[in-house]
C-alpha positions in Angstrom: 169.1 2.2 176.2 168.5 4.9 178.6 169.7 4.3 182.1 168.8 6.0 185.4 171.9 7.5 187.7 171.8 5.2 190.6 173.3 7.9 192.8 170.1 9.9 192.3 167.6 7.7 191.5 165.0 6.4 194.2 165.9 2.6 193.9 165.6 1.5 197.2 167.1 -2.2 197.9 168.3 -2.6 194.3 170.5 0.2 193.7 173.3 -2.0 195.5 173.3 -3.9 192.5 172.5 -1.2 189.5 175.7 -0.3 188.2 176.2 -4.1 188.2 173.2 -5.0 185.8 174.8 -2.0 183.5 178.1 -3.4 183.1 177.5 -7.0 182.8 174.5 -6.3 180.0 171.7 -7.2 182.6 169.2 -4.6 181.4 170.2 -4.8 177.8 169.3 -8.5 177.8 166.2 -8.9 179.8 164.5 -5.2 179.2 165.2 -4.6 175.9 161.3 -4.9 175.0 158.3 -2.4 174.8 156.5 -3.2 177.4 158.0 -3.5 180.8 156.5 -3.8 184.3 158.1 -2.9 187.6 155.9 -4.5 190.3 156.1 -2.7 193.5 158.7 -0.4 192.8 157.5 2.3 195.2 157.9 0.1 198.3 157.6 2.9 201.6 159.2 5.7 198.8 156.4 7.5 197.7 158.9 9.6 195.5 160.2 6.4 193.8 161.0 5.5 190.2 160.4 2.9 188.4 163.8 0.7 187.6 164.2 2.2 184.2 163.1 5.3 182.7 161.0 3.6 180.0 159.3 1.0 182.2 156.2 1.4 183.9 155.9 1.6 187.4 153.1 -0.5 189.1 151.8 -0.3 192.7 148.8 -0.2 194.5 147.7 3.1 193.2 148.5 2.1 189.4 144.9 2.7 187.4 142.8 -0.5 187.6 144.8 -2.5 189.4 143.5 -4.3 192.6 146.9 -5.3 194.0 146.2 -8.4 192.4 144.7 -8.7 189.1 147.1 -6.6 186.6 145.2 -4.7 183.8 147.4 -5.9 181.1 146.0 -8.8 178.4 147.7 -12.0 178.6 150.3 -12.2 176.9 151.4 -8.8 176.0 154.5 -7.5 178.4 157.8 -8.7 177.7 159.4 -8.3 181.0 157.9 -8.2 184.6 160.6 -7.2 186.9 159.9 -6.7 191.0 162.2 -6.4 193.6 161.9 -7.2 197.6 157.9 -7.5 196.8 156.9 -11.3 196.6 158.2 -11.5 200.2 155.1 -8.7 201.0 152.6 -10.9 199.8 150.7 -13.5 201.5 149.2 -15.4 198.0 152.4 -15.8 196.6 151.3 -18.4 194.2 148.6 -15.7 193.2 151.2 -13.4 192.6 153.7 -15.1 190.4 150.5 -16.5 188.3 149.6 -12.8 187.2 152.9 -12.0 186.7 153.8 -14.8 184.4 149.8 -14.2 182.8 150.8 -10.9 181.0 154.0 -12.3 180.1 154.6 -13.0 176.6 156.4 -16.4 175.0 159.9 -15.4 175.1 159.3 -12.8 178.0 161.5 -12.6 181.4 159.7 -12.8 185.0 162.8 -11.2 187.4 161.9 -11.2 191.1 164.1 -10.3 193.6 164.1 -10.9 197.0 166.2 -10.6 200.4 168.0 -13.3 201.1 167.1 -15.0 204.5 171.1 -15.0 205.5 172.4 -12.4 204.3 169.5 -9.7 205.3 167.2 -11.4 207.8 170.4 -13.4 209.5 167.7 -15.5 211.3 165.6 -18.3 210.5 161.9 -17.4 211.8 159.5 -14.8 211.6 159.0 -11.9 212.2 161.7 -10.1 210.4 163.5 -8.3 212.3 163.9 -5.1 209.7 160.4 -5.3 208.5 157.2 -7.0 210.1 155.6 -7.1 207.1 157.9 -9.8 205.5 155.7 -13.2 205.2 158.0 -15.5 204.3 162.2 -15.4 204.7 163.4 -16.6 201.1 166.6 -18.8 200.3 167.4 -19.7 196.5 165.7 -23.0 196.9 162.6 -21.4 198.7 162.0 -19.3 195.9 162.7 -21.7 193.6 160.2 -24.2 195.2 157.8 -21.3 195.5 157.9 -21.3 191.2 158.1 -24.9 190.8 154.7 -25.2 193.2 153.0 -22.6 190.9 154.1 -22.7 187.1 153.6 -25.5 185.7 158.0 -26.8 184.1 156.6 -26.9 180.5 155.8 -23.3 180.8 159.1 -21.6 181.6 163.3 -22.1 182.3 165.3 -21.0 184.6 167.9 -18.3 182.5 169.3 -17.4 186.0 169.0 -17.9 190.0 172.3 -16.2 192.0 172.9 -14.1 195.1 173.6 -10.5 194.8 176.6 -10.3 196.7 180.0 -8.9 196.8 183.4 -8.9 198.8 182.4 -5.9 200.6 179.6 -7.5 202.5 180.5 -7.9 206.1 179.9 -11.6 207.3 180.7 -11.1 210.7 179.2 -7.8 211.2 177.1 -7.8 214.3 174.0 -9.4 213.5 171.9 -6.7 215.6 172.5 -4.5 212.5 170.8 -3.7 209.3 172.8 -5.8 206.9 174.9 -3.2 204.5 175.9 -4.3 200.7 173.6 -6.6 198.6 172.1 -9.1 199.8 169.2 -10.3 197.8 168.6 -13.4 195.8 168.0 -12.8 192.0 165.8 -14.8 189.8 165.0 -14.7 185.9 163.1 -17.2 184.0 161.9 -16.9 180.7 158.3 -18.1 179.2 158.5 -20.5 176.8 154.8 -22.2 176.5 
């Protein structure tokens, strides 16, 4: 498999965490398929690339898509990935049903988010890093988020962590940008 350098590659929030998915197998696990989405990937970097080399990028300029309706058949993508994009969007539920539509049995939904402590460090909107955050996320938010859209018969829960590390400055003065990872990672898989 064919990785990106995360040094020069146009990964915005995720690149704190790239070298890590290499190492521990992440990519070979959940985006070893042919058909792999990236939802949102651009974010505000028009010059952006899509997470890895052979998946394809879709945002709001992708051919036939709306912003909501993605023009892929039910059933046919084996891995919809999207990182610090749900928290963008006011119809979550909306969201998370189209991206869980095209998936096929067997296929991995991964969506990324900041996590409301560790990037926000406040508990109401607005954010203070980007205004166009709706919703401030913790691992059970997001979790309760899935559980009020997809039905329990239709997927599992493979994996739900912070994307931490000993680097990341707890007591750092919370009128700055948060530095390090600090995003909540979730991966389920479809089995019905």
């Amino acid at each position: 498999m064919q990785f990106h350098d995360p040094l020069n590659a146009n990964l915005i929030e995720s690149k704190a965490t790239y070298a890590e998915k290499i190492n521990s197998g992440f990519f070979e696990k959940y985006f070893s398929g042919e058909i792999i989405l990236d939802i949102g990937y651009k974010g505000s970097n028009t010059n952006a690339d899509p997470i890895l080399p052979k998946a394809i990028g879709i945002d709001i300029d992708y051919p036939g898509y709306d912003g909501k309706i993605l023009p892929f058949s039910t059933g046919s993508v084996d891995t919809v990935y999207t990182s610090h994009c749900l928290e963008h969007i006011a119809d979550y539920s909306g969201a998370i049903l189209e991206w869980f539509r095209v998936l096929k049995i067997g296929g991995y939904l991964i969506i990324i988010v900041p996590h409301m402590y560790l990037y926000e460090r406040r508990q109401f909107l607005p954010s203070k890093w980007n205004l166009d955050h709706k919703r401030f996320y913790t691992p059970a938010r997001l979790i309760r988020e899935v559980e009020e859209t997809i039905s329990v018969e239709k997927y599992r829960v493979v994996s739900l962590k912070d994307n931490w590390n000993e680097n990341y400055n707890y007591s750092g003065n919370i009128e700055e940008h948060a530095h390090g990872p600090y995003e909540i990672e979730l991966v389920l898989v479809k089995i019905n």
